[in-house]
Kinemage of the C-alpha trace (Angstrom):
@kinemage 1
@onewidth
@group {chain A} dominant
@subgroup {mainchain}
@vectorlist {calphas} color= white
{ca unk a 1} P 97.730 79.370 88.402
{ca unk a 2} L 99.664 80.353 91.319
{ca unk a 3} L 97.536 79.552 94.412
{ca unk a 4} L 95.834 81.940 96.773
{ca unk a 5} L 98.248 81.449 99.875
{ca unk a 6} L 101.043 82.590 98.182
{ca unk a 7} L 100.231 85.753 95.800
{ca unk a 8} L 103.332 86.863 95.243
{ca unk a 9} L 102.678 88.349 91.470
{ca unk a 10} L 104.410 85.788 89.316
{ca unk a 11} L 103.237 86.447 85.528
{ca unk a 12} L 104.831 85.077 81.831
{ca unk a 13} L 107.245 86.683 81.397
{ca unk a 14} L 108.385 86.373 85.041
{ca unk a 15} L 110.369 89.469 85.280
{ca unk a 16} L 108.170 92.828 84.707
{ca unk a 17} L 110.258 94.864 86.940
{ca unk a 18} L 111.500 97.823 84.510
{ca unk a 19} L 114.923 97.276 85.474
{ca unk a 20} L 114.427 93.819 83.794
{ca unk a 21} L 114.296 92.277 80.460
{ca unk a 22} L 110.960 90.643 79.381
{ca unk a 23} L 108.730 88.918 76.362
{ca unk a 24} L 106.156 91.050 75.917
{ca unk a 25} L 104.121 88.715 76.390
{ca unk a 26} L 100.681 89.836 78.455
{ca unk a 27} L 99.621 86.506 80.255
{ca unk a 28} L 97.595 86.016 83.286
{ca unk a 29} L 98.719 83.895 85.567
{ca unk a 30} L 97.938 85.295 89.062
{ca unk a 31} L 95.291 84.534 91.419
{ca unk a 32} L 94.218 86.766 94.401
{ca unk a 33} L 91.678 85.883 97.525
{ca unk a 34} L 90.258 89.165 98.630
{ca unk a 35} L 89.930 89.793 102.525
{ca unk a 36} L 86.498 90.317 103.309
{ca unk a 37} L 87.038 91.920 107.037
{ca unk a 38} L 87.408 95.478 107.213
{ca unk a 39} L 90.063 97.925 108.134
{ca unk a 40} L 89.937 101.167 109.576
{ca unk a 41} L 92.203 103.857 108.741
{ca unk a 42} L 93.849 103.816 111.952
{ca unk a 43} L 94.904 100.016 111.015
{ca unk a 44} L 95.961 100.469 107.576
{ca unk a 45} L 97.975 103.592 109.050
{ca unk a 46} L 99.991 101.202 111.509
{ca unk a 47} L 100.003 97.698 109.789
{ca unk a 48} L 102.624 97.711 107.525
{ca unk a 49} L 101.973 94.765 105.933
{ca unk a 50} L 98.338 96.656 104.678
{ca unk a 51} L 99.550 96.959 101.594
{ca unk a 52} L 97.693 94.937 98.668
{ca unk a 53} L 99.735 91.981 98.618
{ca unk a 54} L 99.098 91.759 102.101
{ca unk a 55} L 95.509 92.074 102.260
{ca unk a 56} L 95.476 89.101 99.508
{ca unk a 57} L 96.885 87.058 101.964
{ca unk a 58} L 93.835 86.415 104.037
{ca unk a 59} L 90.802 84.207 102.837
{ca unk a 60} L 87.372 85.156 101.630
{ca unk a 61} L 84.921 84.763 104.741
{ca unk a 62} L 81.865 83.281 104.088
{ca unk a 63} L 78.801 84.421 105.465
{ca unk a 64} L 80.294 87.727 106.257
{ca unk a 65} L 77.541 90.700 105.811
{ca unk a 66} L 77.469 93.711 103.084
{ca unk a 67} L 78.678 97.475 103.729
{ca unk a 68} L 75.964 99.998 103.655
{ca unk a 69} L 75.191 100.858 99.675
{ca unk a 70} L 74.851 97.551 98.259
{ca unk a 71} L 71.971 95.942 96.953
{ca unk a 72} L 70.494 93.034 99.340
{ca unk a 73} L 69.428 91.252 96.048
{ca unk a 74} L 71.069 88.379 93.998
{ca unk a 75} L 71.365 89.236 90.494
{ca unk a 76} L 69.272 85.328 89.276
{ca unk a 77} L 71.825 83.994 87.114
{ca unk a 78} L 72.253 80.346 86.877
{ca unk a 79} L 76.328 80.605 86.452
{ca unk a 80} L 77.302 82.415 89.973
{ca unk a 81} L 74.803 80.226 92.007
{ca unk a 82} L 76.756 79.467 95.463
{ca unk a 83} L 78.648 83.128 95.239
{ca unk a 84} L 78.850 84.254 98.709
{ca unk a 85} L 78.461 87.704 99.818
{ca unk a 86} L 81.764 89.558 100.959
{ca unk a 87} L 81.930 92.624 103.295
{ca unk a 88} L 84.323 95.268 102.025
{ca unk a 89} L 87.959 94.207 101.337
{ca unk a 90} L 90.841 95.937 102.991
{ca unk a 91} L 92.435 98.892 101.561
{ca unk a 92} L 95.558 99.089 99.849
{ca unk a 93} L 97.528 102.035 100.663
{ca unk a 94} L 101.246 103.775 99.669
{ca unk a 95} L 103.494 102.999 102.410
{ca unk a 96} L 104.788 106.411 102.240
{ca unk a 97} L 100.614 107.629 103.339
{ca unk a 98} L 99.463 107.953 107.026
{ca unk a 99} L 95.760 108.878 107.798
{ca unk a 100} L 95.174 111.783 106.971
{ca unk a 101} L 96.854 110.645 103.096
{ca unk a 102} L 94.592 107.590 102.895
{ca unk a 103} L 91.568 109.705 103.401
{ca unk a 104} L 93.218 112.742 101.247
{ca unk a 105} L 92.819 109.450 98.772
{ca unk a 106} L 89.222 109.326 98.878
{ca unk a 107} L 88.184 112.715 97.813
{ca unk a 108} L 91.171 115.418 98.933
{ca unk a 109} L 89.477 116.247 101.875
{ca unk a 110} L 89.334 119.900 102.650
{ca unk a 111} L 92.895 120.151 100.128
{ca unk a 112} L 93.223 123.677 99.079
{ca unk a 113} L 95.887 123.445 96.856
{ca unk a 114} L 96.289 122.015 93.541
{ca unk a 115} L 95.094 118.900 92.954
{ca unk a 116} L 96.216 116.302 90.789
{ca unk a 117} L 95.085 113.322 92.285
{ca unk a 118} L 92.018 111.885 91.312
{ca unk a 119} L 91.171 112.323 87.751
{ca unk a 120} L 88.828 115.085 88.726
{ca unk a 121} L 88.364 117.493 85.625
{ca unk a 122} L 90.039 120.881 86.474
{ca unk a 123} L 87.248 123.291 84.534
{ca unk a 124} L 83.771 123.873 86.105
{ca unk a 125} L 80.776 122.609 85.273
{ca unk a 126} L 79.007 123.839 82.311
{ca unk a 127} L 77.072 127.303 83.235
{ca unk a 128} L 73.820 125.475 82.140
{ca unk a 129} L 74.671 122.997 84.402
{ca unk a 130} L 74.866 125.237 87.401
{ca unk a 131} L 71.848 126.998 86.403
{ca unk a 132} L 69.663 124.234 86.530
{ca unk a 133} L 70.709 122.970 89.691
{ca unk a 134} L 70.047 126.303 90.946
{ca unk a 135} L 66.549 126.428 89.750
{ca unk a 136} L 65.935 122.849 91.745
{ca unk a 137} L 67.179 123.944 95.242
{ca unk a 138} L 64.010 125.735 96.133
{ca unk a 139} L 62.343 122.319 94.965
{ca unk a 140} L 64.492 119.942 97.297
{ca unk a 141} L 61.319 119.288 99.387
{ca unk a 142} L 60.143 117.179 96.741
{ca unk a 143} L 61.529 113.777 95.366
{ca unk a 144} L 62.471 113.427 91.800
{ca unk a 145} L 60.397 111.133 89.528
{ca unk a 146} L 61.194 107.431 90.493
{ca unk a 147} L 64.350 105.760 89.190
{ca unk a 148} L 65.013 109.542 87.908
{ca unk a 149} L 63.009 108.386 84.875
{ca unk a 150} L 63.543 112.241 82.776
{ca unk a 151} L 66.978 111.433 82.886
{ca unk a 152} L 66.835 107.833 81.757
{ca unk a 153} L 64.805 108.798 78.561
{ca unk a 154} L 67.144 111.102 77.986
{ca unk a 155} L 70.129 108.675 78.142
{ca unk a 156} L 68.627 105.934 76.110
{ca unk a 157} L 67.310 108.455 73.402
{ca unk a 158} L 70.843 109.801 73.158
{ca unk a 159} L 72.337 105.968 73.245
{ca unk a 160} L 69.835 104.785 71.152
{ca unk a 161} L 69.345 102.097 73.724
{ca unk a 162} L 65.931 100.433 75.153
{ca unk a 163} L 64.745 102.970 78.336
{ca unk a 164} L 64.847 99.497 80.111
{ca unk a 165} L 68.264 98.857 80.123
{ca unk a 166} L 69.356 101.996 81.762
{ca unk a 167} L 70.521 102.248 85.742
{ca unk a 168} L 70.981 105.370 87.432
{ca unk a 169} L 72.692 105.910 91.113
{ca unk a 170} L 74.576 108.849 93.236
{ca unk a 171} L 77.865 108.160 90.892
{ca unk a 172} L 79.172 105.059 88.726
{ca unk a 173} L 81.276 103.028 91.697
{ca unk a 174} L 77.933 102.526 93.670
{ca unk a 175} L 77.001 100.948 90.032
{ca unk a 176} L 80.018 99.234 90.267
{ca unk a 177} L 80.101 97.926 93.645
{ca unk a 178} L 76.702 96.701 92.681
{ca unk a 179} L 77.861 94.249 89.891
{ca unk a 180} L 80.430 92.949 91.714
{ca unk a 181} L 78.590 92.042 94.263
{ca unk a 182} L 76.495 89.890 92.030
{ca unk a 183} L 79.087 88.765 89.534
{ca unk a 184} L 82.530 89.569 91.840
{ca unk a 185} L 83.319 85.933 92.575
{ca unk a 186} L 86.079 85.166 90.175
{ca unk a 187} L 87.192 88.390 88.122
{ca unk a 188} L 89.649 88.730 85.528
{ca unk a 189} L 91.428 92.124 85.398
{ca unk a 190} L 93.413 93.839 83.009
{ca unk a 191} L 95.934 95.790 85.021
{ca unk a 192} L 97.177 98.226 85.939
{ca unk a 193} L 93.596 98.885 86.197
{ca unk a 194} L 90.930 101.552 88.159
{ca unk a 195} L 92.229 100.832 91.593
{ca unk a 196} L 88.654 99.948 93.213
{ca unk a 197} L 88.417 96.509 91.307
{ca unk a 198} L 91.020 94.539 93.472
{ca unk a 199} L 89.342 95.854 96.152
{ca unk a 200} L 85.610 94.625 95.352
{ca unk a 201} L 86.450 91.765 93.603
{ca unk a 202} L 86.586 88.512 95.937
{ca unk a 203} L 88.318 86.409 94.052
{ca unk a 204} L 90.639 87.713 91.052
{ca unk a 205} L 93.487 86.845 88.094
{ca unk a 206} L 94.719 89.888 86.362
{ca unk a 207} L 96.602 90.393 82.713
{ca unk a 208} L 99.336 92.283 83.282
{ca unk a 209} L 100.007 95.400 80.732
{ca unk a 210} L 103.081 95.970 80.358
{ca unk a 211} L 104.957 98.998 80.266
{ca unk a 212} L 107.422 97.958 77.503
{ca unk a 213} L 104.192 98.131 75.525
{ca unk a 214} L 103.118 101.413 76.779
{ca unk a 215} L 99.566 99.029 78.480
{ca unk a 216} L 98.171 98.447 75.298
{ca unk a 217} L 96.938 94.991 74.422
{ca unk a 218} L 95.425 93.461 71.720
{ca unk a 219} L 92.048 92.004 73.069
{ca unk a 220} L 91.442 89.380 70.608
{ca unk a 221} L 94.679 87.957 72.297
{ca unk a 222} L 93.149 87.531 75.711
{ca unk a 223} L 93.183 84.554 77.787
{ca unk a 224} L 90.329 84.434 80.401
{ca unk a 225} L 90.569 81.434 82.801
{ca unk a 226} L 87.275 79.144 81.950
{ca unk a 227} L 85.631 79.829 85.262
{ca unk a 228} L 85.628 83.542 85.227
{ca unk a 229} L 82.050 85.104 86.491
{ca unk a 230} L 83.326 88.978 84.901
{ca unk a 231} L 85.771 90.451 82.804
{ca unk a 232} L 86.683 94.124 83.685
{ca unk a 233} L 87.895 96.188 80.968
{ca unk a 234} L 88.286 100.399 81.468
{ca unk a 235} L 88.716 102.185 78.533
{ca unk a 236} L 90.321 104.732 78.311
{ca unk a 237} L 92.431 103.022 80.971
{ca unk a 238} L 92.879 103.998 84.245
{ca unk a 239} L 95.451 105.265 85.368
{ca unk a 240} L 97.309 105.098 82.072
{ca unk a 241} L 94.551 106.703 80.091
{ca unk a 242} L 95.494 104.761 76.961
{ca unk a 243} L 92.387 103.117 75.031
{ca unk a 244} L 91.568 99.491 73.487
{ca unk a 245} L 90.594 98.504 70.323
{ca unk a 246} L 87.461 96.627 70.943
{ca unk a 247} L 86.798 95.480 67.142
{ca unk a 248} L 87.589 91.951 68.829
{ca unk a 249} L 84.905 91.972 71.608
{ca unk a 250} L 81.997 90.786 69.874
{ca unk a 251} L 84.045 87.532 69.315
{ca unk a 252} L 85.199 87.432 73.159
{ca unk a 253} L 81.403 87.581 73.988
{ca unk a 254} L 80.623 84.916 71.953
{ca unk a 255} L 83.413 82.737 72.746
{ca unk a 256} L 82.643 83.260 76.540
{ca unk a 257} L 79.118 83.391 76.723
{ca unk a 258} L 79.051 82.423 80.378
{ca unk a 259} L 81.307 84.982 81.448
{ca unk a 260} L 79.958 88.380 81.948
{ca unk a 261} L 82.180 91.530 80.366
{ca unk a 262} L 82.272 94.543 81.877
{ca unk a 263} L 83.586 97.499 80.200
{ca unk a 264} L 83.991 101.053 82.431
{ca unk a 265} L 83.755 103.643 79.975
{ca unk a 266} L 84.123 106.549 82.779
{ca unk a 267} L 86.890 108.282 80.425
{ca unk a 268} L 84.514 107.475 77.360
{ca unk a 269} L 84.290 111.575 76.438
{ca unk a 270} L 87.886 112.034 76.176
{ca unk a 271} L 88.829 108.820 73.802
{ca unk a 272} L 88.222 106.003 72.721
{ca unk a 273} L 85.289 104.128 70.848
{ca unk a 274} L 82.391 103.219 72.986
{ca unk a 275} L 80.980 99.650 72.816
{ca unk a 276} L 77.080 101.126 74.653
{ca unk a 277} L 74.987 100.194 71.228
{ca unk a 278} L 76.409 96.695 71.517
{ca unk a 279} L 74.714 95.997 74.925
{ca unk a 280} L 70.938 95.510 73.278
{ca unk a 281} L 72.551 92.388 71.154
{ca unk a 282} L 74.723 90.734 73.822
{ca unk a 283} L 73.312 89.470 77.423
{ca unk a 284} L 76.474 89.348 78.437
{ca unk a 285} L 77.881 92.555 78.227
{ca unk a 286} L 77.607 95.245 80.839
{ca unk a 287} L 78.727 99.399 80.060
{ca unk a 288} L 78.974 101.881 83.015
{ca unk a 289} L 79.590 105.089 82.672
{ca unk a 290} L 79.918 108.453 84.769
{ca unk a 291} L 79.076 112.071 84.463
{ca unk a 292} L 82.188 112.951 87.026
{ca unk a 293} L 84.948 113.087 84.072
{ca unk a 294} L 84.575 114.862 80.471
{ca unk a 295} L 81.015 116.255 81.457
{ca unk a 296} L 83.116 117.988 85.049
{ca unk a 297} L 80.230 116.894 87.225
{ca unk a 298} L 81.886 114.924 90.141
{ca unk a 299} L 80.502 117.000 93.254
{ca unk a 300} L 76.834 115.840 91.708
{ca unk a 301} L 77.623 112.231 91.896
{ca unk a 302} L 75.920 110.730 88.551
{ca unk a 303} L 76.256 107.226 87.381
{ca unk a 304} L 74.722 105.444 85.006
{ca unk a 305} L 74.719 101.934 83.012
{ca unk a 306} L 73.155 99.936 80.360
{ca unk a 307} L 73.226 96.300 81.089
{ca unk a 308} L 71.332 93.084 79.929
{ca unk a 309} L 67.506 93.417 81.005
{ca unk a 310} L 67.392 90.797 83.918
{ca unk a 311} L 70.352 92.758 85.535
{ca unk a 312} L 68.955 96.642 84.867
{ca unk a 313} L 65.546 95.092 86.198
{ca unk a 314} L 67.374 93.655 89.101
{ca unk a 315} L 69.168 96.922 90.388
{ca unk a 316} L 66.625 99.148 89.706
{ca unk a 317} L 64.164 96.949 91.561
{ca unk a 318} L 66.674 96.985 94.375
{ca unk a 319} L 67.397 100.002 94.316
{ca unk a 320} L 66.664 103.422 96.588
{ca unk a 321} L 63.702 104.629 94.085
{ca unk a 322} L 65.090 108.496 94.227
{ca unk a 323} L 69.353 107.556 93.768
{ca unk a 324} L 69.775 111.336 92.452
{ca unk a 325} L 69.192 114.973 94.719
{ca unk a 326} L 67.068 117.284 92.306
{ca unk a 327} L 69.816 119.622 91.429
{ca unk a 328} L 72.093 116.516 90.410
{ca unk a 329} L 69.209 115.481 87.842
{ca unk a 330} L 68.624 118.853 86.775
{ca unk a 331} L 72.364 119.457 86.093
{ca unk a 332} L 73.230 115.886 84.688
{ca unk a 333} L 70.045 116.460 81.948
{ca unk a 334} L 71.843 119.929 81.172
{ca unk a 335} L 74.921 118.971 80.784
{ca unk a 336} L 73.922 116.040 78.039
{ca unk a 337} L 72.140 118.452 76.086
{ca unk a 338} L 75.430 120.098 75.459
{ca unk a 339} L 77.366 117.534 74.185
{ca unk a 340} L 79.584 119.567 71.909
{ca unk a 341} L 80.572 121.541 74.283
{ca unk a 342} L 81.319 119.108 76.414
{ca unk a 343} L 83.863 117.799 73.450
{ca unk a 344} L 84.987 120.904 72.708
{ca unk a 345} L 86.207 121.566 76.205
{ca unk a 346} L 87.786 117.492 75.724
{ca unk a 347} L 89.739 118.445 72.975
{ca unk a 348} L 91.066 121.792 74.879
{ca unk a 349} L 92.498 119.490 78.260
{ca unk a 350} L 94.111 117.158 76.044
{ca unk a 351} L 96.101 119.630 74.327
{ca unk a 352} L 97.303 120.774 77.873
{ca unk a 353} L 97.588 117.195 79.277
{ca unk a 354} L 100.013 117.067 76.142
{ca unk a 355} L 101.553 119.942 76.631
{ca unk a 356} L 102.381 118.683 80.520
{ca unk a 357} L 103.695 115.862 79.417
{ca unk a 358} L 106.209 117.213 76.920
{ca unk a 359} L 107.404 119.237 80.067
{ca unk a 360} L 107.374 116.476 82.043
{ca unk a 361} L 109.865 114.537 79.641
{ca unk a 362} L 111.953 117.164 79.667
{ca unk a 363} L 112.583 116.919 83.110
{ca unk a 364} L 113.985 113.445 82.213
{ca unk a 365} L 111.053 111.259 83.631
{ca unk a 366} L 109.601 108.535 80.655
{ca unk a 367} L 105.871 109.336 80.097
{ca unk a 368} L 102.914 106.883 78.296
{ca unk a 369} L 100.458 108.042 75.902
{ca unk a 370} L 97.182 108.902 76.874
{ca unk a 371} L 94.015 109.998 75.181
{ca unk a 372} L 92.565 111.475 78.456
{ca unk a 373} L 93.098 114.585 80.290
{ca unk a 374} L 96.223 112.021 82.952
{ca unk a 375} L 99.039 110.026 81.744
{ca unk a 376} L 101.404 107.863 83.607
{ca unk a 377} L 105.086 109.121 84.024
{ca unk a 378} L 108.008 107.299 85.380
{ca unk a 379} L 110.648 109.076 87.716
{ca unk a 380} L 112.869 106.334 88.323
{ca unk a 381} L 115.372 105.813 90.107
{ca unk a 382} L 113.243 108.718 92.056
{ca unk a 383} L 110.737 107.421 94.211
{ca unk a 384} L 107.269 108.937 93.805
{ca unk a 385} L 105.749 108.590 96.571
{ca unk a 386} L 108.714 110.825 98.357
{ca unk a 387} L 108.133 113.352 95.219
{ca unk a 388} L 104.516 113.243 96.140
{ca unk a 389} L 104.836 114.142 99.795
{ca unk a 390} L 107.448 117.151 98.908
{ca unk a 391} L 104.889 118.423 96.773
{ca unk a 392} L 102.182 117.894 99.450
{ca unk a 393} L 104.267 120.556 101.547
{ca unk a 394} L 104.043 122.988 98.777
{ca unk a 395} L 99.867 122.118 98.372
{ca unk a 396} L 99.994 120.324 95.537
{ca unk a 397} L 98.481 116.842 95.481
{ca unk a 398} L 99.507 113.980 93.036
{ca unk a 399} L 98.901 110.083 93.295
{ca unk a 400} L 102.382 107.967 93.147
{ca unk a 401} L 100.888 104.480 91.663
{ca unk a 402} L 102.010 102.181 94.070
{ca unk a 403} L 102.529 99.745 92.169
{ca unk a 404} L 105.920 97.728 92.985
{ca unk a 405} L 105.586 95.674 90.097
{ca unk a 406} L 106.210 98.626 87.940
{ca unk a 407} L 108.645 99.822 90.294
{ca unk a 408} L 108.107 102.845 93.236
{ca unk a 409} L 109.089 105.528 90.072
{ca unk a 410} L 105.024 105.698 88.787
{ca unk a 411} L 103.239 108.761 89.443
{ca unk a 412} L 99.317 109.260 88.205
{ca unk a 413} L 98.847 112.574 86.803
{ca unk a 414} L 95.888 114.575 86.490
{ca unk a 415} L 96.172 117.796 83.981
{ca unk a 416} L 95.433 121.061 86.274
{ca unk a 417} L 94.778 124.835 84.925
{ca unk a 418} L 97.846 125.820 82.852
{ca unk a 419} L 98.797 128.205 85.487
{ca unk a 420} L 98.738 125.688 88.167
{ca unk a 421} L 100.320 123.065 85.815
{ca unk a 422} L 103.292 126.049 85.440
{ca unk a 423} L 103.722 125.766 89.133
{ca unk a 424} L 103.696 122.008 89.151
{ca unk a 425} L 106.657 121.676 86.875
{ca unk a 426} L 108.199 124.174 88.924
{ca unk a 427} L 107.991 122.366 91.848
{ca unk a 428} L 108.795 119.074 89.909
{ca unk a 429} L 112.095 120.625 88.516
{ca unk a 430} L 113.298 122.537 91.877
{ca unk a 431} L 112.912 118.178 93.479
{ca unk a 432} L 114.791 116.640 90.148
């Protein structure tokens, strides 16, 4: 493995540039020390070297405190004793972003235009979603039940899972952040990958997926470094939105029973099989999942995972007892009960995510398949990031990937309302 000091991405093949020839051949080779100081955005604004590679650069201190939201506790696992806590990593940013597009990055600010940026679901929230929230405002005086136990029932009735296993918090990352703290010390990625992992992780080697491929992988050919503490996996993938075939994961579990596995099924209600009724047989496996995707409930903030017992006991124990406002319970338990709706309303974005990318294509940019409501496209020799600021002038926000491995051509993008996706491709075609 290439060594910390120098993390220049060198993978097998050696040339994954898409101007270049390569095996498709997906193995890791890369290792990555995670800075634990932090930035503010006024410093990743005027470094220029603040980009990933450059925050890799700089050791793990030890000793160094957490940020406010995670849990004080140790998950009490015999394989990560001597992890040290991290505070949170620097940011990596596009070069082409100043302040104001780092923080646009975190939530699209007061944005007014279209936005196509972070994965956020462009219809509403169900109507009996709003209408239970409703009924809780006059309520807000008075906690919810601890651990938001009516919605955990729920859940694990639905799952078919042991009430036990379930955690609940204000949206899946805190969950995330969360189990990296505890199991963050050496993490295998699969990436491209959901961009908050490199950031969390302390210590990481990655997989690359390979665009030649279109990111898929066959799991059961996976090579995990013998000292890895997690295994992230996201499917659907983000920010490709392609899925996995995880027929082989029982077998990875078993082979690696040391090694924790994470899989992020946040895109789970768009594609892909979910691996949730697995969790019960396997202490080493670990499912998260949010309500901010298919079930369009972002603005409530609702997370939730199913883990081994010792780690659900652990973060609910450690936990703030009330993690969800009343109307966010309310409408997270009215949304589930409307689960064909909810895949309904799936089926109806993907047609139009499909339909976006056809028009995309025939713009001459090279788009990836997805099973979600984004897909990745490719603009080269275009630079994105200059394609996304144009568009910024004409409100209309979109996430180039960043990614110079790939090349600066990869844009992210989100399916909007077909009206507003008219007016994207407008845009797009007035630029190409």
């Amino acid at each position: 493995m290439i060594p910390a000091e120098n993390p220049t991405p060198v993978a097998i093949p050696r040339a994954l540039s898409p101007s270049q020839s390569a095996r498709p051949t997906p193995i890791a080779v890369v290792t990555h020390e995670i800075n634990a100081r932090r930035m503010t955005a006024s410093q990743v604004a005027t470094d220029g070297s603040a980009d990933t590679e450059a925050c890799l650069r700089r050791p793990v201190s030890s000793g160094s405190t957490m940020s406010a939201g995670h849990s004080r506790s140790r998950f009490p696992l015999p394989w990560i004793a001597g992890v040290g806590r991290a505070s949170r990593p620097c940011r990596a940013t596009f070069a082409s972003m100043v302040v104001t597009g780092a923080k646009l990055e975190k939530g699209g600010g007061s944005f007014e235009g279209i936005k196509l940026l972070l994965c956020e679901n462009p219809l509403p929230p169900l109507d009996e979603a709003v209408a239970a929230a409703q009924r809780e405002l006059a309520r807000s005086n008075y906690y919810t039940e601890p651990h938001s136990e009516p919605l955990r029932q729920f859940i694990a009735k639905q799952l078919g899972v042991p009430e036990r296993l379930i955690h609940i918090n204000a949206g899946s990352e805190l969950i995330l952040r969360q189990i990296f703290d505890r199991l963050g010390d050496r993490v295998h990625l699969l990436t491209p990958s959901y961009a908050l992992f490199p950031e969390i992780a302390r210590r990481y080697t990655e997989t690359r997926l390979l665009p030649e491929r279109d990111f898929a992988l066959d799991l059961g050919e996976l090579e995990i470094p013998d000292d890895t503490t997690l295994v992230a996996i996201v499917n659907p993938n983000n920010p490709n939105g392609g899925t996995f075939d995880m027929s082989p994961l029982p077998e990875l579990l078993a082979r690696h029973p040391r090694t924790q596995f994470l899989v992020d099924e946040a895109f789970i209600g768009l594609g892909g099989h979910s691996v949730v009724s697995l969790v019960p047989r396997h202490p080493n496996l670990l499912v998260t999942r949010t309500l901010s995707k298919a079930h369009s409930l972002a603005g409530f903030r609702v997370g939730y995972a199913v883990l081994p017992e010792p780690l659900a006991d652990d973060l609910n124990e450690h936990n703030d007892a009330y993690p969800l406002a009343r109307p966010s319970q309310a409408a997270a338990l009215a949304t589930l009960q409307h689960e064909g709706e909810i895949a309904a309303r799936a089926k109806q974005l993907r047609v139009w995510t499909e339909a976006l990318a056809a028009q995309i294509r025939a713009l001459g940019a090279r788009t990836h398949p997805s099973e979600t409501y984004f897909f990745l496209a490719d603009f080269a020799p275009r630079d994105a990031a200059d394609l996304a600021a144009r568009l910024r002038e004409r409100q209309i926000l979109v996430k180039p990937l960043g990614d110079r491995r790939l090349g600066p051509g990869y844009m992210r993008i989100t399916t909007a309302l077909p009206q507003d996706n008219v007016r994207f491709v407008a845009a797009l075609k007035e630029m190409l």
